[in-house]
C-alpha positions in Angstrom: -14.8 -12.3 -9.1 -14.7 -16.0 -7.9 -12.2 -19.0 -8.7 -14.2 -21.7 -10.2 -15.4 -24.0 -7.2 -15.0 -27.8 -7.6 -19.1 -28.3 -8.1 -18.7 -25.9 -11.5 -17.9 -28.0 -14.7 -16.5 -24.9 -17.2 -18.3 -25.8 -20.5 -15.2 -26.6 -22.6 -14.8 -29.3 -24.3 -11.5 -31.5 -25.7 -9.4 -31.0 -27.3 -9.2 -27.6 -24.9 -7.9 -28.4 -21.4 -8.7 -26.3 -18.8 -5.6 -25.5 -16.7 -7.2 -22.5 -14.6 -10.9 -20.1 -14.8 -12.1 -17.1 -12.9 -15.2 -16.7 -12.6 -16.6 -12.7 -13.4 -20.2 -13.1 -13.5 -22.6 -16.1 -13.0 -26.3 -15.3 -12.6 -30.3 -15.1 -14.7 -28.8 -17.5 -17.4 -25.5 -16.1 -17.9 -22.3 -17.3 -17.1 -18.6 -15.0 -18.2 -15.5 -16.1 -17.1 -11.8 -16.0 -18.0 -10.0 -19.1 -18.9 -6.5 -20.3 -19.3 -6.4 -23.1 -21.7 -3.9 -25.4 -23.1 -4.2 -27.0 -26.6 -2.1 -29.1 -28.6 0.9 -27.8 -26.5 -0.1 -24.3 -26.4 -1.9 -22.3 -23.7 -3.6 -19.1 -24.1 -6.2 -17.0 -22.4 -10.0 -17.0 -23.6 -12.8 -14.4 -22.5 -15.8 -16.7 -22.6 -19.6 -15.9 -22.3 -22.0 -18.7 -22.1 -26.5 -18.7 -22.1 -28.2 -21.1 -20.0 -30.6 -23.3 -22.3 -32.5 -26.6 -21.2 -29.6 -28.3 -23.0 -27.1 -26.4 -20.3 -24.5 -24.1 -20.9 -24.0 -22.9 -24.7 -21.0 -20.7 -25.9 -22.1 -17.4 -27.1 -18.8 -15.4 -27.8 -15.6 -16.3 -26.7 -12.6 -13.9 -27.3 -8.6 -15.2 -27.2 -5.2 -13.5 -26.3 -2.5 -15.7 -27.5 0.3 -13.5 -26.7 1.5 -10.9 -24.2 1.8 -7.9 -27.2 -1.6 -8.9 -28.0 -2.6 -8.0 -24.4 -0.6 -4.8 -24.3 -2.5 -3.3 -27.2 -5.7 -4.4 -25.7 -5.2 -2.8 -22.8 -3.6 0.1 -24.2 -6.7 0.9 -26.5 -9.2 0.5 -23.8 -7.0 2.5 -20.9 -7.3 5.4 -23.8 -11.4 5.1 -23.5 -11.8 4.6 -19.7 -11.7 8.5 -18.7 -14.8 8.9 -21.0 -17.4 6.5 -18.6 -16.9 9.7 -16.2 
């Protein structure tokens, strides 16, 4: 994982404001990252993946947690699954 270095633009446009990234994977046309963004007063936390095309980076899912409880059952459900990958 890397913090966004200052040459990186984080495909995001307004009326989103990025306040902070970390980067979790950048490589053959694929960028992830996780982003915490501020909107019409609000902040939250979005799980983003973007595709390379000639027309630069394009959003191909993004996932938001807008709340701490939100979080806890996240990680509760997948903390239930992780002794199965062996």
């Amino acid at each position: 994982m890397t913090n966004g270095s200052p040459e990186e633009v984080i495909p995001i446009a307004p009326p989103l404001e990025v306040v902070e990234y970390t980067t979790i994977s950048k490589g053959f046309g694929w960028w992830s990252a996780v982003v915490l963004i501020e909107s019409w007063g609000r902040k939250s936390i979005g799980l983003y993946l973007w595709q390379k095309t000639p027309k630069g980076w394009r959003r191909k899912q993004k996932f938001t947690i807008r709340d701490q409880g939100g979080w806890e059952q996240i990680v509760d459900s997948v903390e239930k699954f992780l002794p199965q990958l062996g």
